[in-house]
C-alpha positions as CSV (number, residue, x, y, z in Angstrom):
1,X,-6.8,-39.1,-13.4
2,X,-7.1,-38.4,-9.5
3,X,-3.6,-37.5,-9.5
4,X,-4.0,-34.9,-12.2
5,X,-6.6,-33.2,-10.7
6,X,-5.0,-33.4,-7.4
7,X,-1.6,-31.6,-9.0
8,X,-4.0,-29.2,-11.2
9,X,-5.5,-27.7,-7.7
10,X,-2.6,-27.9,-5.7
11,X,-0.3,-25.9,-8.5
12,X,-3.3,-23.4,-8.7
13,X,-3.6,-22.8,-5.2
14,X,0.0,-22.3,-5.1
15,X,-0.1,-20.0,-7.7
16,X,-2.8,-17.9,-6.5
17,X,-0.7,-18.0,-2.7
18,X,2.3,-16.7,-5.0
19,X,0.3,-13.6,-6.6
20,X,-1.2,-12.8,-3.3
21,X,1.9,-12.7,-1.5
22,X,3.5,-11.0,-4.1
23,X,0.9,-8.3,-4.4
24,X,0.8,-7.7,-0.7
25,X,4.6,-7.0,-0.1
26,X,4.2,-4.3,-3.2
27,X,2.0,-2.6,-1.6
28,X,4.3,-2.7,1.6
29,X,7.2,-1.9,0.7
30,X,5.9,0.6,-2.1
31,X,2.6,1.9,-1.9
32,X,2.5,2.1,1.7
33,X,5.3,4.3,2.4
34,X,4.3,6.8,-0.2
35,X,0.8,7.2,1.2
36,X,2.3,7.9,4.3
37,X,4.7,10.5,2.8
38,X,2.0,12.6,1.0
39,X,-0.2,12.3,4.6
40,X,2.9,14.0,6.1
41,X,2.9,16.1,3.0
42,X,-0.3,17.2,3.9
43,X,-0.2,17.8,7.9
44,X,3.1,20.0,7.4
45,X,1.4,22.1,5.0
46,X,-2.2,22.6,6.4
47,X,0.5,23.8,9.6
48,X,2.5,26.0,7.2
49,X,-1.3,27.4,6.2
50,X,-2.0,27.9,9.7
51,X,0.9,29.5,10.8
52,X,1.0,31.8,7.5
53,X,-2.2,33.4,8.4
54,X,-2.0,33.8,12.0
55,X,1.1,35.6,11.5
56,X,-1.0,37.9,9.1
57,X,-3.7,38.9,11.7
58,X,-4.4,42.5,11.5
């Protein structure tokens, strides 16, 4: 009975390890990048804004 509730906490761990690591290279390699895109989104087009009305100063 040890045994099986050694193996029971040791396979849950692992599977818990598995999710976590699996959830935190998503978000790497796919969240991540677009957040930073639609930031960069964003600064270039507060600029354009900028730009678009100093040009129309009267």
């Amino acid at each position: 009975m040890k045994q099986l509730t050694k193996g029971f906490l040791i396979g849950t761990a692992s599977t818990l390890a598995a999710i976590v690591s699996g959830a935190v290279a998503f978000h790497k390699t796919v969240i991540k990048p677009v957040e930073e895109e639609e930031v960069k989104f964003d600064e270039n087009r507060r600029a354009a804004t900028r730009k678009n009305r100093s040009a129309h100063q009267f």
